[in-house]
N, C-alpha and C positions, 0 to 999 in steps of 0.2 A: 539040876533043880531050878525050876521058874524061880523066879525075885519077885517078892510082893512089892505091891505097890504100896506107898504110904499116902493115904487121903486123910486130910485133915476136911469135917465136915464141921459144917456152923450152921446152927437150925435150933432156934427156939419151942419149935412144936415136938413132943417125944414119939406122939405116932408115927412122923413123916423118919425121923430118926431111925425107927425102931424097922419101918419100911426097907429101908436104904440099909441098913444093916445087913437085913436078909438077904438083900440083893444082891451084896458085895459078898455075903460067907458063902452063899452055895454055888460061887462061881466058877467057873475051872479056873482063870487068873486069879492067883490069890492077892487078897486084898488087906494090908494091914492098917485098920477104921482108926481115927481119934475125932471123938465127939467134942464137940463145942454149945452150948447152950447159952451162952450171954456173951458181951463185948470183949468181957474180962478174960472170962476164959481163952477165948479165942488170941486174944495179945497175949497170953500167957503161953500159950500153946505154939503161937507163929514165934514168939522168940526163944522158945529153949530148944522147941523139936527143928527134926528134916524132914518135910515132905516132899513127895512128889507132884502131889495136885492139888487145891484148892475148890472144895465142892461147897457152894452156899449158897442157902435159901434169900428172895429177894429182900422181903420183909423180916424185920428180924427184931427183937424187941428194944427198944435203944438205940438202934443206925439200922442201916440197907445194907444190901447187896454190893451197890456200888463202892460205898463203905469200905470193905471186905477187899474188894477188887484194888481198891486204892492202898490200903494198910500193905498188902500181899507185893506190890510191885512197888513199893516204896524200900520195900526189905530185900524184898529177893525177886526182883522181873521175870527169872528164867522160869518160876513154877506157875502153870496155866491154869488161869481161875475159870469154876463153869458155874455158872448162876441158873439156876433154882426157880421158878415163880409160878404162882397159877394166876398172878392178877395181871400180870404187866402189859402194860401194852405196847406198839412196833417203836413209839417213838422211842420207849427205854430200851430192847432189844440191839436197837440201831447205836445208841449211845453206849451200850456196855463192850457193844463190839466197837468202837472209836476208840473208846479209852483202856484194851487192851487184854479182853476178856476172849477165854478161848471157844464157849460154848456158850449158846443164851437156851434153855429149854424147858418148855411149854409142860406143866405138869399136865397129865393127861393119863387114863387109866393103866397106859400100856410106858410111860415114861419110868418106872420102874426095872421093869424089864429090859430096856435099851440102857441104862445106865452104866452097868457096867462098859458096855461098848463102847459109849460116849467117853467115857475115862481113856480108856486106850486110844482111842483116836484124838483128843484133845494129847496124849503124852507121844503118840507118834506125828503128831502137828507139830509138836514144840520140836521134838528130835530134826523133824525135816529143815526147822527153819535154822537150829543151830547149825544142822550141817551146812546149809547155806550161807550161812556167815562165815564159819569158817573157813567154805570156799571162796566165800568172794574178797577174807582177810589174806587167804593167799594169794590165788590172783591178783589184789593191789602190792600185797611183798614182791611176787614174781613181779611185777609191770615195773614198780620204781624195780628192781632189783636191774631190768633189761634196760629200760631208760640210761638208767649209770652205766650197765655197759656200752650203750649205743654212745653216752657222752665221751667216759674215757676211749672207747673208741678214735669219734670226730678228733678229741682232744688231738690221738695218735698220730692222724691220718693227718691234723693240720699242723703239728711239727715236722713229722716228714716232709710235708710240701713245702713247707717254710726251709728245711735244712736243704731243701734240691732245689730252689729258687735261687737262696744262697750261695751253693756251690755253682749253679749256672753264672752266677753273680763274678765270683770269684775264677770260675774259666776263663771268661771274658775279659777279667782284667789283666788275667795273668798273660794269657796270648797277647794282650797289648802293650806289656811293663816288659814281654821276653822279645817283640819287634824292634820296643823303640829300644832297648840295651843291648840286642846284635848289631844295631845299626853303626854303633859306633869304632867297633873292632874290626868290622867289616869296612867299613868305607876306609880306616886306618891299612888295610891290610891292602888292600887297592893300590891307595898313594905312596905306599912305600916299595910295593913292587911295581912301579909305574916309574919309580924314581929309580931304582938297581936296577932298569933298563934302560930309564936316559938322561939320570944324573949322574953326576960327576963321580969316577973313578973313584978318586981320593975319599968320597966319603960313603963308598960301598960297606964299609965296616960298620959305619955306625948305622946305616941302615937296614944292615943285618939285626943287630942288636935289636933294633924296634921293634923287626918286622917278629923276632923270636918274642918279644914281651906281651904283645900281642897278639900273637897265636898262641901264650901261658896263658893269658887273661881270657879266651874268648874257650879256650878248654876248661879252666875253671868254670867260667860260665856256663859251660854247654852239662860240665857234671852236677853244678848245683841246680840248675835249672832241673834236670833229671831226677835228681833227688829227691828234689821239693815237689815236680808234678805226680811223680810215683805216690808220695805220699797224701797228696791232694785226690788224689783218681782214687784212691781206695778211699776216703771218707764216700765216697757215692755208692759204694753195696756194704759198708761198715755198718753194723750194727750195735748199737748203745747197750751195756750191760753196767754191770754195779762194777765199781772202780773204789779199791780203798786206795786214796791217796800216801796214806803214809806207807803202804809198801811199795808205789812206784816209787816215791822220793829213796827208800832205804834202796832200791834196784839202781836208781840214778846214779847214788853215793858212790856204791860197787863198784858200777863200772868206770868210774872217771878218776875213785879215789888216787889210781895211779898215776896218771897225769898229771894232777893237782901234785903228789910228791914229790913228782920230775921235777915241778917248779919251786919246788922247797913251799908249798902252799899246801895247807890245814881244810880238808871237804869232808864236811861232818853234817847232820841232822838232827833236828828239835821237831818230834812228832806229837802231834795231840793223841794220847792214849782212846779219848771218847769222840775221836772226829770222825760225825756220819760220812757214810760212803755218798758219790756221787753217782751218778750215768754219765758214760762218754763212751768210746772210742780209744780203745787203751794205748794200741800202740800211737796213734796221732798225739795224746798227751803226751808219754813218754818223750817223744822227738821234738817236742813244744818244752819242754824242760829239762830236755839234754841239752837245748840250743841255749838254756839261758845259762845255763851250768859252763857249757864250755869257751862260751865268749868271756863269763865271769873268770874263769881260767885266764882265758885268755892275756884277757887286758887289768890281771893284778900281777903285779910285780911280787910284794911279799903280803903275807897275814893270810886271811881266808878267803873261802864260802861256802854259804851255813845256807841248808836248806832248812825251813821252817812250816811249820802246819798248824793253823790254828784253825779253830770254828767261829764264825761270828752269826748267835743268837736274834741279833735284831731284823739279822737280813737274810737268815735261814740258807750260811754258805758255808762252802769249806774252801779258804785260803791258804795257798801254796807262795809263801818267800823264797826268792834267791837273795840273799843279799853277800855282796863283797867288799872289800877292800881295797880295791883297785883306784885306777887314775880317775873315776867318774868319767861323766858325759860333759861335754861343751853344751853350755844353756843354748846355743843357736840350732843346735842339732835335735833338739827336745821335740820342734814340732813334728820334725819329717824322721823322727826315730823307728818308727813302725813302716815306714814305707818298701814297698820291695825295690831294691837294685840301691838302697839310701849309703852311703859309705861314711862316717863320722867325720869329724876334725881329727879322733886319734887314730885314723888308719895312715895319718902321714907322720907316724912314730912309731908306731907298731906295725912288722911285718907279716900280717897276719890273710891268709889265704881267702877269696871267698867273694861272693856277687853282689853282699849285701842284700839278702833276699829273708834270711834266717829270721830277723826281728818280723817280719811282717807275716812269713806263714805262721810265728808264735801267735801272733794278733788276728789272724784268721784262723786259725782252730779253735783261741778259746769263743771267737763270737760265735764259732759254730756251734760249741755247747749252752751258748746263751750267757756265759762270762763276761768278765772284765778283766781288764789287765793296767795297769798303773805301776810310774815307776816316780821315784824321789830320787831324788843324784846331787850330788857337789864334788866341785873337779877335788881332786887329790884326795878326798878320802871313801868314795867308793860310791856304787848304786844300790838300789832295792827294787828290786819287779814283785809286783806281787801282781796273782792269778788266782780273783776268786769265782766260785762257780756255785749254781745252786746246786745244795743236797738232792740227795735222791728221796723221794715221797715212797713212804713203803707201800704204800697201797699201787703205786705203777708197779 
């Protein structure tokens, strides 16, 4: 079944009414009329009813056409006014069409008969330009929509190059911190078998003794070195996914809880129930916080270490504590703590294996996730490393 149309008409004259009337019932589109004959009516009419179109005469008893045109798109713009006239002349024609009007039409013996048509075509005008707006309100959604992706894109593309800049960074150094630290087990391994062939008898013993501590020392090196570049060569096709933190640290706990027993030492965890997840590289974290775990081991005699997980709001991170109880750090060793191949002041009390390498690939993984790492210490009653890193943005 056709949908009539709804015209609101406004015309003070009743024959032209009475015209338009006929014109609109015997039409095959059906037409459903509301007559208007004074100002009043017609504001009466525009505010309680719905129409579909706006038909009015120029001259009207009391206001214009224009009038009309103006009241009509002050309330509702989408409904297309068609004005009416037998006097007017192009300049008003030209101005009706400016300010918004869908038809301007010349009364003329045969503009009856074309009315109707004029109506459908003024309502299939309005229809074309809604559509058009609506397409061109998607196409601007779609364009920012693609813009944001082309950004978070660049965004992607310029961390990736930033974290392989990085790791070229950290190649570089590393091949130069494992030359100059062979160099020195090497040149000792030299002089002492240079000596068991042409020093003195009597002290072959002891320069056996050497030459064994340092072939201990340069295979410790050769395995930690191994270690740490294995793990370093894999952040270069690693890929960053969501990391909840508090279940690495609960993973940590697990596995060292034992260890920590061995030493009559308490390794427990304080997790944030609401702490957002991060992005990283899972296993490179894990071995960045086993390192800190089991040096804390290491070098505490008795009490704990307590891993910790808090969120900090101001700076949109989630931090990870180790803290211990142990002998703390020597303040002289604070600056060069991070460096690779660093050895403390307490490695000449504690016999403890290793190349000094472990604190510095901790300090270059978390800068690889764009972290920080800080530690507070006093000798005798223990350290705190804390690693905080940004959250993860849920919209990446």
């Amino acid at each position: 079944m056709t949908t009539s149309i709804r015209v609101l008409y406004v015309d003070d004259y009743p024959l032209d009414r009475e015209l338009v009337r006929h014109a609109l019932q015997y039409n095959k589109q059906p037409f459903q009329l509301t007559e208007a004959a004074t100002k009043e009516e017609f504001q009466k009419y525009l505010a309680e009813g719905e129409f579909d179109v706006v038909l009015t005469d120029f001259n009207i008893l009391g206001f214009e056409g224009l009038q009309v045109l103006d009241m009509v798109q002050a309330q509702n713009p989408h409904i297309p006014v068609i004005i009416v006239t037998g006097t007017g002349t192009e300049e008003v024609a030209v101005e009706a069409m400016k300010r918004g009007a869908a038809d301007y039409v010349i009364k003329t013996p045969l503009h009856i008969q074309r009315l109707p048509r004029t109506i459908e075509m003024a309502l299939e005008k309005q229809r074309l330009q809604q559509e058009r707006e609506r397409a061109r309100q998607q196409l601007q959604a779609l364009n920012a929509e693609l813009e944001q992706r082309v950004l978070q894109r660049t965004r992607e593309l310029q961390e990736a190059n930033e974290r392989l800049q990085e790791l070229d960074r950290l190649k570089s150094k590393f091949i130069a911190d494992v030359s100059h630290e062979l160099r020195t087990p090497v040149t000792n391994l030299s002089l002492y078998l240079s000596l068991m062939e042409h020093g003195h008898p009597s002290r072959r013993e002891h320069y056996m003794k050497v030459l064994k501590e340092q072939v201990e020392r340069l295979s410790q090196l050769i395995e930690d070195i191994l270690r740490i570049s294995n793990l370093t060569k894999e952040l270069e096709t690693a890929e960053f996914v969501p990391i909840d933190l508090n279940t690495l640290v609960n993973e940590v706990v697990e596995l060292y809880r034992q260890l920590a027993e061995d030493k009559g030492l308490t390794l427990s965890a304080q997790t944030d129930p609401n702490l957002p997840k991060i992005s990283g590289v899972y296993k490179q974290l894990f071995h960045a916080v086993a390192n800190l775990v089991v040096n804390g081991i290491q070098y505490t005699v008795k009490g704990s270490v307590t891993l910790i997980t808090q969120y900090l709001p101001e700076t949109d991170e989630a931090c990870l504590v180790v803290e211990d109880t142990g002998i703390g750090i020597h303040p002289s060793d604070l600056p060069h703590l991070f460096d690779r191949f660093y050895r403390g002041q307490h490695t000449r009390y504690f016999d403890v294996p290793g190349a000094g390498i472990g604190l510095g690939f901790v300090k270059e993984v978390v800068a690889f996730h764009k972290g920080h790492i800080e530690v507070t210490t006093e000798e005798g009653k223990g350290s705190t490393f804390t690693i905080c890193l940004p959250c993860l943005n849920e919209e990446e």
